[in-house]
Structures are given as C-alpha cells and as structure tokens.
N, C-alpha and C positions, 0 to 999 in steps of 0.2 A: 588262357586265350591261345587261336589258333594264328599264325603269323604267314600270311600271302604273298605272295609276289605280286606287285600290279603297276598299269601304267593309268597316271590320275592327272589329270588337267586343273592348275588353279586359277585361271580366270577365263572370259568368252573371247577376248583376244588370247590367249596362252597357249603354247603346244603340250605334248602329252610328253610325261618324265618318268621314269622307274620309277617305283617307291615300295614298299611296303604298308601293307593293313592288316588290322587285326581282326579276327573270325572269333563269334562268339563261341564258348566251350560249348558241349552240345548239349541240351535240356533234354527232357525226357522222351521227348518225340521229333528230335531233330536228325536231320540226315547232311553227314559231311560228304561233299561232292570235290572232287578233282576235275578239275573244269579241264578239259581237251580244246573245245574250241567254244570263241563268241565270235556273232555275226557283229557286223557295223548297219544299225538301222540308221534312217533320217532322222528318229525321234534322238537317240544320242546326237545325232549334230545339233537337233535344235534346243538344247539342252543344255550339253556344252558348250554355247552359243549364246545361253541365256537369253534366246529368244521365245520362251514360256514362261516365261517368269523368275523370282529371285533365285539364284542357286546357293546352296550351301556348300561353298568350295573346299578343299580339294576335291575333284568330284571323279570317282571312275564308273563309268558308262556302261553298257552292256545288259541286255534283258534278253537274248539268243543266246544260249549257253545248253550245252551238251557237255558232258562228262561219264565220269566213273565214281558210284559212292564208294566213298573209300570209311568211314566208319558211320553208326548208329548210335543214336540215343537208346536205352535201356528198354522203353517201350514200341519202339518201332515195330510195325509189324506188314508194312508193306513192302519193305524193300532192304535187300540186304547185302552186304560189302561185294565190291566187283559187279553190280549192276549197272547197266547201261542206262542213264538219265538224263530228262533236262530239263530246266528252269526257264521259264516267261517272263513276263512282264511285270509279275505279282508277285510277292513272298508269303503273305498271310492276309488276311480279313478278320471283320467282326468274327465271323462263324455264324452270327444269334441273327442279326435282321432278316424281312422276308425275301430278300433278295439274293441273300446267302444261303442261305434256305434250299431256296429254289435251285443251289448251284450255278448263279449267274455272282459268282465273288467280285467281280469286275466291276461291277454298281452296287457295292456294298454302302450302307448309306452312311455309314458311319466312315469311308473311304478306305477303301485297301492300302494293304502298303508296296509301295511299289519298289521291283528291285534293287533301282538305285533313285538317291536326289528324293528320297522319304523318310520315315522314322521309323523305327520298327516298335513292338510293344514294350521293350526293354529302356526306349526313350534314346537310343543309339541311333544313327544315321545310316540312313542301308549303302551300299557299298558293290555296284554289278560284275560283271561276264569277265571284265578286260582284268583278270587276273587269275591267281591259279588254285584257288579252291572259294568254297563259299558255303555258309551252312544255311537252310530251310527247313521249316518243318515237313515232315512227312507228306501232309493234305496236300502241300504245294508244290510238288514231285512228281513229275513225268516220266511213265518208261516209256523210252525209246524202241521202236520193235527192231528185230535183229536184223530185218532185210532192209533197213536204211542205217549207212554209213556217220557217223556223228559229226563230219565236217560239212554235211551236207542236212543233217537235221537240225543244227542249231538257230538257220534261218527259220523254220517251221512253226519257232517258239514267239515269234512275233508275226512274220511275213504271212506265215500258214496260216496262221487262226486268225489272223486281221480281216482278212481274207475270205477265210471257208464258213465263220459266222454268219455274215451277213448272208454270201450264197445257201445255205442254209434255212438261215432264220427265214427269209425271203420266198424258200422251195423252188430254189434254181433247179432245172429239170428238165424231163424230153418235154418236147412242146412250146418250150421259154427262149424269148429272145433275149441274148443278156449282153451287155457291150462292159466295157473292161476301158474306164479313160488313163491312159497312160500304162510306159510298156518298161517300166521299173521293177526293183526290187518286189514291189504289191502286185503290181500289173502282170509281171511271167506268172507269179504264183495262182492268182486268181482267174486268168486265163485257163490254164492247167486243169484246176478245180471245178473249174464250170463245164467245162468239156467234160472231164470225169464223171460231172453230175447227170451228161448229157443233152445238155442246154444248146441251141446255139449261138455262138459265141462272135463276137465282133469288137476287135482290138481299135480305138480313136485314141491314136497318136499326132503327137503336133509335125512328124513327119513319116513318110515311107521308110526309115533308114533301116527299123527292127522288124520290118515286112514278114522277111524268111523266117527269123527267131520264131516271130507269133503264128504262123501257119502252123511250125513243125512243131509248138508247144500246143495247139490242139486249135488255135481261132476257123473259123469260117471264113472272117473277112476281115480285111485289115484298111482303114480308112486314116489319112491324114486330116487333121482339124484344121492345120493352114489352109484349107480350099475353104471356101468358104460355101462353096457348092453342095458339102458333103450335108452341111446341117437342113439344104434345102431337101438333099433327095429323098435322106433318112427320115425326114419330118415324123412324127407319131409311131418307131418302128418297133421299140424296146420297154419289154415287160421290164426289165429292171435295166439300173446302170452303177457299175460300182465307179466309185471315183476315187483313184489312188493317188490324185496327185496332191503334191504338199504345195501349192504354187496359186495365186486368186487369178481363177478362171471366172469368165462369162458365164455365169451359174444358166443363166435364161434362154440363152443358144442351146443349151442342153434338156431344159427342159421342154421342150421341143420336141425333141427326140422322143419323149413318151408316148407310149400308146395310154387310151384312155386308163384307166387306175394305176398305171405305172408306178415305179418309184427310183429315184437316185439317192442310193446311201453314202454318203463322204465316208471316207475311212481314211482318207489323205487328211493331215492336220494345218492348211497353212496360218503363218504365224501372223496373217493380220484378218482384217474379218469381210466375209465374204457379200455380194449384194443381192437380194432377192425380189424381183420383182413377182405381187404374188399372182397379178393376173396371169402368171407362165402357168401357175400351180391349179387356181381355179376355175379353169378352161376346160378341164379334163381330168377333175378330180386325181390329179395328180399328187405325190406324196414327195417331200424331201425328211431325207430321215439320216441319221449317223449310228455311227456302229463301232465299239472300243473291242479290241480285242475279242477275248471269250471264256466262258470260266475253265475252271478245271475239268471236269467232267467232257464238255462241248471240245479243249484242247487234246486230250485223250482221243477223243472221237476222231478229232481231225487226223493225229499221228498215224493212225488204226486207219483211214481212208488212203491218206498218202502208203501205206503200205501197200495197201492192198492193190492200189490203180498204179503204184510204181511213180508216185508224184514227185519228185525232188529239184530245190531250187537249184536256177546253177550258178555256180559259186565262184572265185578268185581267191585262193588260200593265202593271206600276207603273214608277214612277223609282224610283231607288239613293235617293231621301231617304225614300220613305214603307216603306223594310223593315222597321221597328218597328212601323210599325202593321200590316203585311203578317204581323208573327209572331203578334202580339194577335189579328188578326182568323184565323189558322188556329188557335189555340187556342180559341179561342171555335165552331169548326164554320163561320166565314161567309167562305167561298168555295167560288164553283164553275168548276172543282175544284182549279184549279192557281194560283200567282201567278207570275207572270215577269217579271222585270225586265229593264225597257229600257237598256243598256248605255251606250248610247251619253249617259245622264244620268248619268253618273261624275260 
C-alpha cells in the first residue's frame, strides 16, 4: 500500500484536518500520479456538506487534479513516469454497457465510480485531489498538453468539460446565440469555450459586478438578471442557454429567453429541486435538458481545444490549510473564478 498525505473532513458541520490515506499498490494497468494541484469545485462543497446525499466519512474531496505520473503498472502503455496528467471526476466504469461503449463512461449504467465519496471495484472507498498522490487506471488518465501550466489545468478536469460537453453536444458555433447564466467558476469557463466555438455569447448575471471579467473573457454582452426588464427585452433570443448555477432559480423567466427549438441545459447541481412550468416549454418547442460532465475521450478533446484557443481558468493558488476558508469564501461568491490548492502544502 501507497501511504498519502491528505486533508479529510469527518462530518458536514466539520473542518478539514491532516491525515493520511492509503493508495492501492498498482495493478496491472494502474498509473501512480503525484498530484501538484486540485481545484475546489461546488460539487466538493456540496459533498462535504452532505447536501447530496449520505456520505461515507472521513471524506477527502477533489475530482480537479493535475500532477506528474510518478510510477506504472506492468502493462501500461499509454503513459510513462514523469508525464504530465490529470484526473476528473471519474476513476473507472463498467467498460462492457452501451454507453461505455459509446465512450460517454459518465452514463455508465451500471454507474461509474467517482473519484471520491464512491467505491471502486476492489470494494474500497475512493479517496480525491486534496492530497498527494493517487492511483487510476490508465483508461481514466488525461494528458495534460505542455502549453497549459498544471495549476491552471486542474480546474479543466471538472469546470472545462462541465462546460465544453454540453456546448458541444449542442453545436455551439458561428451563427448561435448562446447565453451563459452565472459568472462563476462554470460560467468564465464556458463563456471562454463558446466564444472559442464562435458562438455569440451573452453572460445573465444577477449583477453587473463581473461586467469587465466577462467581455475580456470573450462574452458579447453582459446583462444583469436583477432587472427585471432584461428578461422582457431578450424574450425568444437564445439558441441555447447553459445554466451554471448551483442556486433554485425561476426556471420559467428563462425559458423565455428561447428562441423557437431552443434549449437550456443545467449543468449547475442545486441541492433542492427545481419548478417547471411546462407551458414555458410547450409554446416553442422548447427543450430542458441536463448535462454531467463528459467522458474520457470528449475530456481529451476538450484539454486539446483549450490548448489550442489558449483557454485557461483563472485561478487563486491557496495551501491545504486555508480550504475552510476557501469553502466560506465560494459560498459567499468571492472568488475569481477558481481556488487551487498548492499540494505540495500537505
């Protein structure tokens, strides 16, 4: 067994403590990673929050993870010691259903295993980011391309592909009007990505405050959702609308906003449930649709885009001791846009 440094939270009232974990020895096709950095997503707060559901405590967080493989299992053959990598949201899948198949591992039906707050196939409890190595198998291993910086690619590993799926899946592109609700951690990233795509793009925030932020990360136009005027002018404007917030908004106000076949994908998770009125929907053959992540493949694809267009989130680098205040200060809205923690402060 491989023995880690980490910081692990035991209850959803509780702060985050040193500790150590243990790392499985490598199997045949496992790739040992020296984690550099992990991002702080929403999802780890609402997690360790235990506002999803039961947790299996001690719990350490983190599915944004960038590192360096530092050894291989015997058969590996995609990746080899001192390569630049990183880890999602996911550690392994079936493999076998159609879905996995397909390379969409994220809707595995048989359920993926998630990087932390899951079980992996050895019946062990998976264990994330917020510490200093971690082992995967091979299939579930990202390389990192060399012109993005790994404290800055570990957000990519959730925020990016949260994100650039749906714009994607959807065929965000020249021609498309696509609006981006909230101007978060999801929201710079997928702002970015739509613009990259060449879409035009329009940031609905519940204020003016990140105005400059979202022009100079690529939006057209930047509208506040407190006016209430805004939802009158836009009426029918937007071929798509991603929705990043984790927060129960006016679902119905927005769907509005569609042009005929339109669609709003949530990709924000909030923790109570949302209200739909469906004559918003069946007015204008309007579509409400959700969107997890992305598989491996589609993650790949994304890293390989943000290269190429120079995509990168921006980031606040903390140490492993200020993650508490790192969760306060994202609940609260004050950061821009990401938090990353420096590993190497275990």
């Amino acid at each position: 067994m491989i023995t880690a440094k980490a910081r692990a939270v035991d209850g959803p009232d509780k702060q985050f403590h040193a500790t150590e974990i243990k790392r499985r020895d490598l199997d045949s096709h496992d790739v040992l990673i020296e984690i550099k950095y992990a991002g702080i997503c929403h999802s780890d707060i609402h997690t360790a929050h235990g506002e999803w559901g039961e947790v299996n405590y001690p719990l350490v967080p983190g599915h944004e993870i960038a590192g360096v493989v530092s050894a291989i299992g015997p058969n590996v053959t995609k990746y080899k010691v001192g390569d630049r990598v990183g880890v999602g949201c996911m550690v392994d899948s079936c493999g076998e259903c159609e879905n996995c198949r397909q390379g969409e591992e994220q809707y595995c039906l048989k359920g993926n295993i998630p990087t932390y707050a899951g079980v992996d196939k050895y019946g062990e409890p998976t264990q994330g980011g917020y510490s200093t190595h971690i082992v995967v198998t091979e299939d579930f291993v990202l390389r990192i391309p060399d012109n993005i910086e790994l404290d800055v690619a570990a957000p990519l590993l959730c925020a990016g592909i949260t994100t650039y799926s749906p714009l994607n899946h959807w065929k965000s592109g020249p021609g498309k009007k696509v609006a981006v609700v909230g101007m978060g951690g999801l929201g710079h990233m997928a702002v970015q990505i739509a613009h990259a795509m060449g879409a035009e793009v329009t940031v609905l925030s519940q204020t003016l405050n990140k105005k400059e932020d979202g022009l100079q990360l690529g939006a057209d136009n930047y509208y506040a959702t407190s006016n209430p005027e805004v939802f009158e002018n836009l009426a029918g404007s937007f071929d798509l609308i991603i929705n990043t917030v984790s927060a129960k908004l006016n679902m119905d106000d927005y769907f509005g906003l569609l042009t005929l076949d339109g669609v709003l994908v949530n990709v924000g998770a909030p923790a109570e449930p949302l209200s739909v009125n469906v004559f918003s929907l069946i007015g204008h053959r309007r579509s409400f649709a959700g969107s997890m992540i992305g598989g491996i493949r589609e993650t790949q694809e994304m890293l390989d885009f943000c290269a190429t267009h120079n995509i990168v989130p921006k980031i606040e680098v903390i140490s492993a001791d200020s993650i508490d205040e790192a969760y306060e200060r994202v609940l609260a809205s004050d950061v821009k846009y990401r938090f990353v923690i420096d590993v190497s402060t275990m």
